[in-house]
VOFI-283443 format. One record per residue (C-alpha): residue in one letter; x, y, z. Coordinates in steps of 0.05 Angstrom, whole numbers, plus 5000, padded with zeros to 4 digits. Layout:
N
AXYZ/...
***
This chain:
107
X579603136330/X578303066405/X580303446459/X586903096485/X589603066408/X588603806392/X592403796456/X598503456441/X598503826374/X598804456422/X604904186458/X607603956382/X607904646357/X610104956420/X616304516422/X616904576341/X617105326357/X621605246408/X627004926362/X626105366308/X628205976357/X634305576376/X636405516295/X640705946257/X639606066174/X644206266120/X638406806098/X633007146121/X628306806071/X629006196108/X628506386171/X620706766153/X619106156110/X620105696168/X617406126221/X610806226167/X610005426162/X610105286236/X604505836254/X600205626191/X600304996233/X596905386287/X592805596231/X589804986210/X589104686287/X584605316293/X580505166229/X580404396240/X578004496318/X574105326316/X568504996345/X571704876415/X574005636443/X579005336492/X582505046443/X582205586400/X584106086460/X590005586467/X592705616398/X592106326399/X595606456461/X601306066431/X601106486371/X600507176410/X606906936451/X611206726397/X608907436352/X614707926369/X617608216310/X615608556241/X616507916209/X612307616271/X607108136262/X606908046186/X606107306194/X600207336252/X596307866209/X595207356156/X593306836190/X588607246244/X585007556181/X584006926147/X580906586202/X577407246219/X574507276154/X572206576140/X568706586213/X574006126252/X575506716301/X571207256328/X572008016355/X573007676420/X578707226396/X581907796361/X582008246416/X583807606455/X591107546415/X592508306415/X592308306495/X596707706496/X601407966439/X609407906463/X611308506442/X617708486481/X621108006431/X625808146375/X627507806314/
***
């Protein structure tokens, strides 16, 4: 995947996020299960493109600013110790995503 796709995937998820804020659900089951397939997205744009940092600084920035509440939380610590364990992400990158967490934002 070059540069200028993993890009527009970026900008995908980012607007695919974007709706999903703007949606209502009948149950709360929904709402996590949607919100958990969107940022495994992020997930596997990470594993398909680890090899290029800015692109993987990208995708997490978009995770860190879209990780607000518990359900948030929940949902980023899966996916940051998957890709921390199977060597996608690094110290750095971790530490990266914490300083860049929006904490500020409730579910």
């Amino acid at each position: 995947m070059n540069d200028m796709k993993a890009l527009k995937n970026i900008e995908s998820i980012k607007q695919e996020l974007g709706r999903y804020y703007e949606m209502s659900f009948d149950n709360e089951t929904g709402d996590y299960l949607d919100n958990k397939v969107i940022k495994q997205k992020l997930q596997q744009l990470i594993i398909n493109q680890y090899t290029d940092k800015e692109v993987v600084r990208q995708v997490l920035l978009l995770l860190a600013e879209n990780t607000g509440c518990a359900e948030d939380h929940e949902i980023a610590e899966e996916i940051l110790n998957l890709l921390h364990d199977k060597k996608y992400i690094d110290q750095k990158d971790l530490d990266f995503f914490y300083q860049n967490v929006a904490t500020g934002r409730w579910c």
